[in-house]
C-alpha positions in Angstrom: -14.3 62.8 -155.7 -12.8 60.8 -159.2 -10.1 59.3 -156.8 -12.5 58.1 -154.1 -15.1 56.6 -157.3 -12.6 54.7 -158.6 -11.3 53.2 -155.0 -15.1 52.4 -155.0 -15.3 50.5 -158.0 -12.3 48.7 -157.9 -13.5 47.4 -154.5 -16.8 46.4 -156.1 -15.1 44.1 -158.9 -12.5 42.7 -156.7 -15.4 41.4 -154.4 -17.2 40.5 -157.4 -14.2 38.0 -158.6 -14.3 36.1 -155.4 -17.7 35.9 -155.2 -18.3 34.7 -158.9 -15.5 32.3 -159.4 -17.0 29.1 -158.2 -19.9 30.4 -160.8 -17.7 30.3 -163.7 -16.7 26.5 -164.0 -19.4 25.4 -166.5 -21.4 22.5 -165.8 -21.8 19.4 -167.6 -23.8 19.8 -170.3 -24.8 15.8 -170.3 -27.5 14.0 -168.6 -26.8 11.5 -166.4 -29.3 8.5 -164.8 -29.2 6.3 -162.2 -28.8 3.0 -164.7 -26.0 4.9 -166.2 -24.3 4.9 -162.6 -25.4 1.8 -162.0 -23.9 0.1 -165.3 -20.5 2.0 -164.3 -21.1 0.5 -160.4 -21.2 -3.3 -161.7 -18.3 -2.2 -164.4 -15.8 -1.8 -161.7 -16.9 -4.8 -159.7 -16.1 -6.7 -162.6 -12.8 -5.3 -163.1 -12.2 -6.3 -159.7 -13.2 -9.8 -159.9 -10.9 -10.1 -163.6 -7.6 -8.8 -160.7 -8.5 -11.3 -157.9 -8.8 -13.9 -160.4 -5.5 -13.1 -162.0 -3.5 -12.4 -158.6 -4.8 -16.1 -157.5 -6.8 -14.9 -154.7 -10.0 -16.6 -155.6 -10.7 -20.1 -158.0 -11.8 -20.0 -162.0 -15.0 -21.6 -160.8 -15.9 -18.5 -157.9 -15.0 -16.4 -160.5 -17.0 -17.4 -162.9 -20.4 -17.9 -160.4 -19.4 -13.8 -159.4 -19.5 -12.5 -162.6 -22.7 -14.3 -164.0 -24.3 -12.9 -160.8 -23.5 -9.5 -161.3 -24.5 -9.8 -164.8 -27.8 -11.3 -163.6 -28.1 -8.1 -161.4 -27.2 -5.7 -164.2 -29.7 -7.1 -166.2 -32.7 -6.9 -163.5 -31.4 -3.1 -163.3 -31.5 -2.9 -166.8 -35.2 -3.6 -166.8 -36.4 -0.8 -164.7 -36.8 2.2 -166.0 -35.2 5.4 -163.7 -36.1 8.9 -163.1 -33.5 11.2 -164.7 -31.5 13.4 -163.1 -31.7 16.8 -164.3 -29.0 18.1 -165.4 -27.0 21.3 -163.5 -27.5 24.7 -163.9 -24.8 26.6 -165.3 -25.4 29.7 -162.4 -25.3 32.1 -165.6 -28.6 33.5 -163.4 -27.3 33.7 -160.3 -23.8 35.8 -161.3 -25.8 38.2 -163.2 -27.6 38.7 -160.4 -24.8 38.7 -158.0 -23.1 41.6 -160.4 -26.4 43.8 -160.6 -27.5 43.5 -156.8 -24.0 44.0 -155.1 -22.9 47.7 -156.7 -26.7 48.5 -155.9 -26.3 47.6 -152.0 -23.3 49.1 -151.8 -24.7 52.4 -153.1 -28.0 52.3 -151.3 -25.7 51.6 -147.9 -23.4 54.1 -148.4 -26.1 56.5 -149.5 -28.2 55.7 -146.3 -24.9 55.4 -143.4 -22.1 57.5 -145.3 -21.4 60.7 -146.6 -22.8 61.6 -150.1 -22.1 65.6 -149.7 -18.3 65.0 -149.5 -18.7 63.9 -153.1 -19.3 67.0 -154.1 -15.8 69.2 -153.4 -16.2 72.5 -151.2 -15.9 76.2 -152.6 -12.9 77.2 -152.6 -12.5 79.4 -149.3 -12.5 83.2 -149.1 -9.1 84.6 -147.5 -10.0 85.6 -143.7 -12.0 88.7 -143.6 -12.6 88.9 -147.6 -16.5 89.4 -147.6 -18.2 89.4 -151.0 -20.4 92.2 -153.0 -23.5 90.0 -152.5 -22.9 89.4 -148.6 -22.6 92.9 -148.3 -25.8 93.7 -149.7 -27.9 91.2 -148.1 -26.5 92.4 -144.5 -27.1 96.0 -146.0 -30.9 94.3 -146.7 -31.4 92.7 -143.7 -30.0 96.2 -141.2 -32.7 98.1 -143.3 -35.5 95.9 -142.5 -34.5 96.0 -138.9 -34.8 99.7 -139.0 -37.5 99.7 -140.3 -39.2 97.5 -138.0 -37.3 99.6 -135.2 -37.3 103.3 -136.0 -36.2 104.7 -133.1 -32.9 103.2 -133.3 -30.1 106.1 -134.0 -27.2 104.1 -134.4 -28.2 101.4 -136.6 -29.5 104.5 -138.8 -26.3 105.7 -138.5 -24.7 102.2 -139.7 -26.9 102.1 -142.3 -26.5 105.7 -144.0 -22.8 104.6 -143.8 -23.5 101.8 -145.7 -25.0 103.3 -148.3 -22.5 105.5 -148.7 -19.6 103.1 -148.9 -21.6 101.2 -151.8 -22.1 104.6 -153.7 -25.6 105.0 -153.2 -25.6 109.0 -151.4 -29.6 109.5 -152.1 -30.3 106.5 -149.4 -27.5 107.6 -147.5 -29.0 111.0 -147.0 -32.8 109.4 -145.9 -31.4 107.1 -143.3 -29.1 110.0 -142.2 -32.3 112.2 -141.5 -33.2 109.3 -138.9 -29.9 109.8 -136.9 -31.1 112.1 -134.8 -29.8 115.4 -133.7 -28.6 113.8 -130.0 -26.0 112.0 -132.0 -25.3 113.7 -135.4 -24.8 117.3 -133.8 -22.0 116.2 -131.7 -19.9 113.9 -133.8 -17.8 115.8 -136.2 -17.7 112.8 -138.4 -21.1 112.4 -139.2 -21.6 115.9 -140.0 -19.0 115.8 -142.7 -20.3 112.9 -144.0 -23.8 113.4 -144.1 -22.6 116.9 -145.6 -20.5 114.7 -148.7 -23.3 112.6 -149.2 -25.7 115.3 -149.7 -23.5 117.6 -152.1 -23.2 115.0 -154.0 -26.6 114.4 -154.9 -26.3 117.8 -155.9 -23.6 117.2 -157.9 -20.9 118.6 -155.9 -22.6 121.8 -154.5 -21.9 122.6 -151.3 -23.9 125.8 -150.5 -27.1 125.6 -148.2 -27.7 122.8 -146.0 -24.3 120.9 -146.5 -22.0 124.1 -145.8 -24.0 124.6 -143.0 -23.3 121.0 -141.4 -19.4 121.3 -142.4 -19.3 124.6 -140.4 -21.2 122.6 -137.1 -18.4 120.1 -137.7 -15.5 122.4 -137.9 -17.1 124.3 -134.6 -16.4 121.2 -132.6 -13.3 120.2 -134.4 -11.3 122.7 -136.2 -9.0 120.7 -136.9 -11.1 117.8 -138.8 -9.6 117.3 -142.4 -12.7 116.3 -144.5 -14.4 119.3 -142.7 -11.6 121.7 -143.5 -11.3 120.1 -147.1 -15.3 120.7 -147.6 -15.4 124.3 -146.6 -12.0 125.3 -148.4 -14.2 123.6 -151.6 -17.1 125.6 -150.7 -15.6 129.1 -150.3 -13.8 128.6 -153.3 -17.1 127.5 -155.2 -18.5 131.4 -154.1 -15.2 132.7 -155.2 -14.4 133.8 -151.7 -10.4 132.7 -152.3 -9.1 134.3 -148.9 -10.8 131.7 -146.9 -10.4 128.7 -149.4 -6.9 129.8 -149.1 -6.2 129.7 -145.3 -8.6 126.4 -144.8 -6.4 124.7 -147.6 -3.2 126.3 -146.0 -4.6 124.6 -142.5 -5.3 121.7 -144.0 -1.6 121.3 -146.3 0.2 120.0 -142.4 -2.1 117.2 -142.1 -2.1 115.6 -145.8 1.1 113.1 -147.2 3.2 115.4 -149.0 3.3 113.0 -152.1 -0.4 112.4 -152.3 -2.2 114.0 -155.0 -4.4 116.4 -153.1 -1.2 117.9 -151.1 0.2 118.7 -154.7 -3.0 120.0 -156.1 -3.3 122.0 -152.9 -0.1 123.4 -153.6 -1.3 124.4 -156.9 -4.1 125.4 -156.1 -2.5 127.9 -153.4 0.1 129.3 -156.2 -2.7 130.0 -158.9 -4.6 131.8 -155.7 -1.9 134.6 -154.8 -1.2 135.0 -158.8 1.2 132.1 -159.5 3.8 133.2 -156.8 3.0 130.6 -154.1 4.8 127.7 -155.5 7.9 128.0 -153.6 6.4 129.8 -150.7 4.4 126.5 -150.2 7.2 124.1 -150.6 7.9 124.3 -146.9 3.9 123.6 -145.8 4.2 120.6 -148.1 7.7 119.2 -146.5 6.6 119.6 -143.1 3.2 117.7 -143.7 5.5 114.8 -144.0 6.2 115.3 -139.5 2.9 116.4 -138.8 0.3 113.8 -141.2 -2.8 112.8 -139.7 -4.8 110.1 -139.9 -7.9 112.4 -140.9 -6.1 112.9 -144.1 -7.2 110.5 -145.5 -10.5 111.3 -145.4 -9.4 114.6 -146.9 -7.8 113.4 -149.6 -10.9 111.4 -150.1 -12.8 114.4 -149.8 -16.0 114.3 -151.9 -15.8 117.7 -153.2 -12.9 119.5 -153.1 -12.6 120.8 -156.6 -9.6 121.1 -159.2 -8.0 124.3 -159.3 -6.6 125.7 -162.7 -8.6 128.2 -164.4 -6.8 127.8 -167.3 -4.8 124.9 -168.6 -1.2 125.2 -169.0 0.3 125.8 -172.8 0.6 122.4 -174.4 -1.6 120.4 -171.7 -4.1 117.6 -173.5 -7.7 119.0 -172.8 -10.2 116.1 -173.8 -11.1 112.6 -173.7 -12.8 110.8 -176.4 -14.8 107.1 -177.5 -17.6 105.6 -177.6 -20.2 104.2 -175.0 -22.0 101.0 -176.1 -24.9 99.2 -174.3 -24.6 95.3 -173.1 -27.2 93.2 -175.1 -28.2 91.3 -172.1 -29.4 94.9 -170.6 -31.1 96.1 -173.4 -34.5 94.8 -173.1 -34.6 97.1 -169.7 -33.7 100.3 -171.5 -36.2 102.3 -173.8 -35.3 104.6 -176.6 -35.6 107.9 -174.6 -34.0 107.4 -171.5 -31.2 109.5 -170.8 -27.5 108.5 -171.0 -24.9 110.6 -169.0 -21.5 110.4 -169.5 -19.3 112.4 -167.2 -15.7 112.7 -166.0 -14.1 112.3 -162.8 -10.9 112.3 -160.8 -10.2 108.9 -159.6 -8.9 109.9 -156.1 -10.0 113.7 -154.4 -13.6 115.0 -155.2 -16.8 112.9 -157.1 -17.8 116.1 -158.7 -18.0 115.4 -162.5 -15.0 117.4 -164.1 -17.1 117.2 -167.6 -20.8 116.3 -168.8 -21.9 114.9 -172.1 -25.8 114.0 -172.2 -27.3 112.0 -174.9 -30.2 109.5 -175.3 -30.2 105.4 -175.5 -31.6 105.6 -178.8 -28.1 107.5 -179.3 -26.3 104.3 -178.5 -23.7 103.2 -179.7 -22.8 107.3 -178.8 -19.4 108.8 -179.4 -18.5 111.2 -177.4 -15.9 113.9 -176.6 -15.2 115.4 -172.9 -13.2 118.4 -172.7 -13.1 121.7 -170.5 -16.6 123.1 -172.9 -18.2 120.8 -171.1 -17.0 121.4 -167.4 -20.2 121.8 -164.7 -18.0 124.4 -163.4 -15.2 127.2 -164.6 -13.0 126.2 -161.7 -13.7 122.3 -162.1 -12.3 121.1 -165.2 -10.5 118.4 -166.7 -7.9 120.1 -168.2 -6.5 120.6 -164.4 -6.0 116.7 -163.4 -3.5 114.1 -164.4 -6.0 111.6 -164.6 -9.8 111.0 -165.1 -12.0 108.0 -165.0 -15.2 107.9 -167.8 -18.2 106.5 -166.4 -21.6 106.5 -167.9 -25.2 106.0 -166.4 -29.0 106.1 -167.7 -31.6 107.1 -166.0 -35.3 106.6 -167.1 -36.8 109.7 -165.5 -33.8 111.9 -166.7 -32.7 113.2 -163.1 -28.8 114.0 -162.9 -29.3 112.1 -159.2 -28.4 108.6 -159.0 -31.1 106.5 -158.2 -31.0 102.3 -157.6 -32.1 100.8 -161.1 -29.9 103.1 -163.0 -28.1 100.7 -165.7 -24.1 102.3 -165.2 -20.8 101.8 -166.6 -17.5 102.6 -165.8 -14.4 102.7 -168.2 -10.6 102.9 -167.7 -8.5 105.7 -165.4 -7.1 107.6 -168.6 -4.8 110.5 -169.0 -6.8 114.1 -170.5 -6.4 113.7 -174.3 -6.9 109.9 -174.6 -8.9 108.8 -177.7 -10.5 105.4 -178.6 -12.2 104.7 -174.6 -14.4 101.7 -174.8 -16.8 102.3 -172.1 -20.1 99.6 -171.7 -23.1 100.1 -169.9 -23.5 96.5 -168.1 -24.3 97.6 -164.7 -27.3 97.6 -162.4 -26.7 100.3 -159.8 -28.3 98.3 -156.7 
């Protein structure tokens, strides 16, 4: 845009310049009358009769009757009294003019025929297929107005309780998953574990009642699904029932990256099962998952609620996580003083169950706080028993442990158990 102004103006003054030069002689700044041009007429005839008289061309006597003639004439001229002439302008008007009223056209023309957008440069543009948070939520917007104004249509429920699950929101996931329908939900393996995920998580990682009973119609049509097999290992494990956690797990070991994180806490979690001796027995599950990994394990490994498995952490391992949660001034006039404030631990990769709870009040805030295995949700779930943990924090007005859009959220650094000093804020809107 600065490139094509100055081309602009430039162009202007240059066609300015040629258009004002003639303007810029100045004018005589004397009067002049017609006697004054006569007197200067007569002058020169005389001149001319003084040369002819000289060269011999005409007599002393001619000359003399020409010259009292003309000087009878210039007196008679003398006698009559002329009109002015008014003297020039200087144009001083008409260049000022020229210089305001040309730039003006040109603008009002170019406004009017050309372009005045390109002035402005373009966004800079996305990379191909990079869609942003707020486009996502406005298509998530618009497909839940549709179904709204179209109930009976099971698979843009279906696309819709996906999408609220991929954007973290499980409570809506689990409403628009109750529209699916049983035509399609009973028969897609897929959907049954996930509608199973999203609803244990809204109980904050149980699996027992309804969503066991949806991973077991999942695993009844495909034995083999990973996320199922992951769920239901969780599940059995959760009732202490450790011979079937143990041969789900031991199904699932073949289908999961042998490096991942949930392969190796699987392996654990196997070895602390038959008393610490299945370490090396599982070493061989573990290689051969690297020949027989399945797509479907990622989901598992994704799975929201398989748990951690160490009962006890090992001699020397770091067993808490400590800071302090702060609030963002430009959220705190949508707080009041006894909402409550949880901040919770959980594994970045595997399950969304909170290893750790700590439950305090805004009024509380800024709030230190320390997470350790004291303050696991569950004996078997604690964070003592993973490498890594992510602190998030989230307050909610009615005081529910289930996530609900308005919460005000934050969400700290991935840390290592025993880290001190994590700065976590709350400047989050959960949408």
């Amino acid at each position: 845009m600065a490139t094509f102004l100055i081309a602009a103006a430039l162009l202007v003054a240059a066609t300015l310049l040629v258009l004002l030069r003639p303007w810029r002689r100045a004018a005589q700044a004397a009067e002049s009358t017609a006697r004054d041009a006569n007197t200067a007429v007569y002058r020169d005839q005389l001149a001319e009769l003084d040369r002819d008289l000289a060269a011999g061309t005409i007599q002393a006597a001619d000359h003399e009757q020409a010259r009292g003639e003309l000087q009878k004439r210039l007196l008679a001229d003398a006698e009559v009294a002329e009109p002015a002439i008014a003297p020039r302008s200087s144009g001083r008007g008409t260049m000022v003019a020229l210089a305001v009223a040309l730039p003006l056209l040109a603008s009002g023309i170019y406004a009017w025929r050309g372009n005045p957008a390109a002035l402005n440069p373009p966004a800079p543009p996305t990379q191909r297929g990079e869609v942003t948070q707020q486009q996502i939520e406005q298509m998530i917007a618009a497909l839940a107005a549709r179904v709204e104004k179209n109930p009976d249509d099971p698979k843009a429920w279906m696309v819709l309780a996906r999408s609220y699950r991929a954007m973290g929101r499980p409570a809506d996931s689990a409403k628009a998953f109750e529209h699916v329908g049983a035509e399609m939900l009973d028969r897609d393996p897929v959907l049954l574990t996930e509608y199973a995920d999203v609803l244990a998580t809204t109980a904050n990682g149980d699996l027992q009642g309804k969503p066991l009973k949806l991973v077991q119609q999942a695993l009844a049509i495909d034995p083999n699904n990973a996320m199922a097999l992951s769920m239901s290992a969780t599940a059995a494990y959760q009732r202490q029932d450790m011979k079937t956690a143990a041969a789900q797990w031991q199904q699932l070991l073949p289908m999961l990256p042998p490096e991942s994180d949930y392969a190796k806490f699987i392996v654990q979690t196997l070895g602390e099962i038959r008393g610490g001796t299945a370490g090396a027995a599982a070493s061989a599950p573990v290689a051969s998952a690297a020949r027989a990994s399945a797509p479907a394990a990622t989901a598992a490994s994704a799975g929201t609620t398989a748990p951690t498995a160490a009962n006890k952490p090992a001699a020397g391992t770091a067993t808490s996580v400590s800071g302090r949660v702060t609030l963002s001034p430009a959220l705190a006039s949508k707080v009041q003083p006894g909402d409550t404030v949880f901040v919770f631990a959980r594994a970045p990769q595997g399950p969304r169950m909170p290893l750790a709870v700590k439950r305090g009040l805004v009024s509380d805030l800024p709030m230190d706080f320390v997470l350790d295995d004291s303050t696991a949700m569950s004996p078997q779930f604690k964070l003592s028993s993973v490498p890594e943990v992510r602190i998030e924090v989230r307050v909610s007005r009615n005081g529910s442990a289930t996530p609900a859009a308005g919460d005000l959220i934050g969400q700290g650094p991935v840390v290592k158990p025993g880290a001190t000093g994590v700065a976590v804020q709350i400047d989050q809107i959960r949408p």
